[in-house]
PAMAR-96231 format. One record per residue (C-alpha): x, y, z. Coordinates in steps of 0.05 Angstrom, whole numbers, plus 5000, padded with zeros to 4 digits. Example, Ala and Ser with C-alpha at 12.3 -4.5 7.8 and 13.67 -1.06 7.14 Angstrom:
// residues 2
X 5246 Y 4910 Z 5156
X 5273 Y 4979 Z 5143
//
This chain:
// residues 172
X 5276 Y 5220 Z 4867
X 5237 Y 5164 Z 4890
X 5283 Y 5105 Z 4923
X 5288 Y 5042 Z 4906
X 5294 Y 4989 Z 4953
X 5308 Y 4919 Z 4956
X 5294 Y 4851 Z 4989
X 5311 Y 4785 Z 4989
X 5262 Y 4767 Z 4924
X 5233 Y 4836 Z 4912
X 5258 Y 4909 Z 4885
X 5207 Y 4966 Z 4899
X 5213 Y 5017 Z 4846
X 5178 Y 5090 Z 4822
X 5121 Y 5070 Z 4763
X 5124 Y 5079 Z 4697
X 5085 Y 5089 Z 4638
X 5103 Y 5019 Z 4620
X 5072 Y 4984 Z 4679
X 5003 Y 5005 Z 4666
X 4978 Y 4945 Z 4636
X 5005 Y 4905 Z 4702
X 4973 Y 4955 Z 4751
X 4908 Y 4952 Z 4710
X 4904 Y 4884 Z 4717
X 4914 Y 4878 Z 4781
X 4859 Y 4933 Z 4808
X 4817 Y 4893 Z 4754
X 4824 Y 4835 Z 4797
X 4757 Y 4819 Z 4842
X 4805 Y 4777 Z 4883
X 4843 Y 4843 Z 4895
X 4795 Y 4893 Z 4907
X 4741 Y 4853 Z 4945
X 4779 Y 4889 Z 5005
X 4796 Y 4951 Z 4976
X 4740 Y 4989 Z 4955
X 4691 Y 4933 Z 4929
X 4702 Y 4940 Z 4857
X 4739 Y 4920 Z 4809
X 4775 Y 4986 Z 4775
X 4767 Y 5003 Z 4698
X 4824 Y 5020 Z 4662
X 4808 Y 5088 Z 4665
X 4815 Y 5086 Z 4746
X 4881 Y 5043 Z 4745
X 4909 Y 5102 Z 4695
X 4890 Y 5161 Z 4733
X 4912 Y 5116 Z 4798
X 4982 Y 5103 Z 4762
X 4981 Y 5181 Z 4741
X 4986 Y 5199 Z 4826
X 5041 Y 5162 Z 4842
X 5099 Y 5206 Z 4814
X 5063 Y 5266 Z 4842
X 5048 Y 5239 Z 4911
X 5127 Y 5234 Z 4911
X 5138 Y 5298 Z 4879
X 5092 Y 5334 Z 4930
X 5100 Y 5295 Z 4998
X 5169 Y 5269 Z 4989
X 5138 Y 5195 Z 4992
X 5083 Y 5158 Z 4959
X 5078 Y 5086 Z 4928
X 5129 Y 5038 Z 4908
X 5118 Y 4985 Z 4848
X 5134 Y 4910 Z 4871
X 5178 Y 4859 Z 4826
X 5208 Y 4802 Z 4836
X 5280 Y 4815 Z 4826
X 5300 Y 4749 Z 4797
X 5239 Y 4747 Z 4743
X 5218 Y 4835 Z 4740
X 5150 Y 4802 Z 4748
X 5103 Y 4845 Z 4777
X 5077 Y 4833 Z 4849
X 5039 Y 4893 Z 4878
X 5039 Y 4957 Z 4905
X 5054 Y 4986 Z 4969
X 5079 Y 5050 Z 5012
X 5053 Y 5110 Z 5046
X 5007 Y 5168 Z 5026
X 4961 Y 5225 Z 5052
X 4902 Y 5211 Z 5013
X 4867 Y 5266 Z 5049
X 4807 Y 5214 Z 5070
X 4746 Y 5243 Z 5090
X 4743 Y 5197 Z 5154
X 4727 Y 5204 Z 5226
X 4775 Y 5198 Z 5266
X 4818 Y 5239 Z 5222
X 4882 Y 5225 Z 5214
X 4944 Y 5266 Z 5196
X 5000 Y 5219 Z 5188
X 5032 Y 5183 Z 5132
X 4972 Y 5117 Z 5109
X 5018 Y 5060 Z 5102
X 4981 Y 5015 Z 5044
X 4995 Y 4951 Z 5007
X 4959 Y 4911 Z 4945
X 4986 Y 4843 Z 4907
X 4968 Y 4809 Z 4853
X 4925 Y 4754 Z 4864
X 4980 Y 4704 Z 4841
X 5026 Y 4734 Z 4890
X 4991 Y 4740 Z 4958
X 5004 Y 4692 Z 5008
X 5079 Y 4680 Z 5004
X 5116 Y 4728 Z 5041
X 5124 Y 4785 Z 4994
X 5073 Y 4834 Z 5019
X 5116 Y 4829 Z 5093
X 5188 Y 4830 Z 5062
X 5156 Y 4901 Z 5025
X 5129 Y 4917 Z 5090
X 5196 Y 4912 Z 5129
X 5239 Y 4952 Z 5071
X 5187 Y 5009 Z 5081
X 5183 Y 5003 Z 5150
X 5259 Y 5012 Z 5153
X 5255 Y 5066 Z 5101
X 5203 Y 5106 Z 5135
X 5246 Y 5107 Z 5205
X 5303 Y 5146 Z 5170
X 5247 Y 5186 Z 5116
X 5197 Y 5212 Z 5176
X 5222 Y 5196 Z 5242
X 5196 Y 5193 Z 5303
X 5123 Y 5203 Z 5272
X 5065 Y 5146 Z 5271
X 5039 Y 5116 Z 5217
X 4973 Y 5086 Z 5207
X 4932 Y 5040 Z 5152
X 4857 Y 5025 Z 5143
X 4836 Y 4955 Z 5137
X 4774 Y 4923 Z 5111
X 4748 Y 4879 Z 5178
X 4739 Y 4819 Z 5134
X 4814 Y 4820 Z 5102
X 4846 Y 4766 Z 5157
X 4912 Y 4763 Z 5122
X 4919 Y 4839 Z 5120
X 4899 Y 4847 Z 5193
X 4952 Y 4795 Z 5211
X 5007 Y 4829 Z 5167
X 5002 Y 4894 Z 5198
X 4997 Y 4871 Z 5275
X 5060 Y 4827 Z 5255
X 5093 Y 4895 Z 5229
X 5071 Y 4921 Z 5295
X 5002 Y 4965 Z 5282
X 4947 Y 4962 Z 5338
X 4884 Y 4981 Z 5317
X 4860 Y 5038 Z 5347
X 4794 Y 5063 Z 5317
X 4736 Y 5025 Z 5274
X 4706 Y 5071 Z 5227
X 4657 Y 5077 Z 5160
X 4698 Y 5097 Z 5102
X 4650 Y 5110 Z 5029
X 4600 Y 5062 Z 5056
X 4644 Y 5006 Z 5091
X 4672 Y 4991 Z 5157
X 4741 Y 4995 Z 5167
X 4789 Y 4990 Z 5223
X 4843 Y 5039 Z 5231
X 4915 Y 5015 Z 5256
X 4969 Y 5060 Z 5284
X 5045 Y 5032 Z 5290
X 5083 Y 5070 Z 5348
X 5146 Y 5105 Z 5326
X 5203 Y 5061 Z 5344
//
């Protein structure tokens, strides 16, 4: 049920059992999470994390993809869309377009050649429908990903404590 799509250097895939000792070491990371929620996870979090991906997909028709490198199956990240049901003024009520890599893996190119494949995915999957994403104010590289992948921010907000800014992308 849940497509898999390629790229030049990556595959995005459905999870697995298997990769649970990749994702937990990633949202382990301080370098990862310093953006994305403050804290590192504990395995516990990364499990029950891993747990909603198949049923985000199984509910909403489209969730979170896993990131490899196709050459190596190394893992990268993690990225796609959700409804997370965020308790968040402004509300919003259109597919959350979200991304996370591996601290070994940010900065060359991946995270936008994942963006694009989803991008292109979620023109035929929803449509003519916006999409937005929530980004920390101090994450630079994330900022500049999404207005590259055409997002405009539309809103700053406090999300559990923290400012955020909220980005919409136009349907194309």
């Amino acid at each position: 049920m849940i497509p898999v799509l390629e790229t030049g250097r990556l595959r995005l895939r459905g999870h697995t059992a298997a990769d649970f000792d990749a994702v937990a070491e990633m949202w382990a990371d301080p370098n990862v999470t310093r953006h994305i929620g403050g804290k590192p996870s504990t395995r516990e979090e990364s499990w029950q994390r891993l747990l909603r991906y198949p049923g985000h997909w199984e509910l909403m028709g489209y969730g979170f993809w896993l990131l490899e490198e196709k050459a190596t199956g190394r893992f990268v990240g993690e990225a796609g869309f959700a409804d997370f049901k965020r308790e968040i003024e402004p509300r919003f009520e259109t597919p959350e377009h979200g991304w996370a890599l591996a601290s070994w893996a940010q900065g060359q190119g991946f995270a936008s050649e994942a963006l694009a494949a989803q991008l292109a995915w979620a023109e035929d999957h929803f449509g003519p429908t916006p999409l937005v994403c929530m980004i920390n104010p101090d994450n630079a590289p994330s900022i500049r990903l999404a207005e590259k992948h055409g997002y405009r921010e539309f809103a700053r907000a406090t999300y559990k404590d923290a400012p955020s800014i909220l980005f919409r992308r136009a349907p194309r």
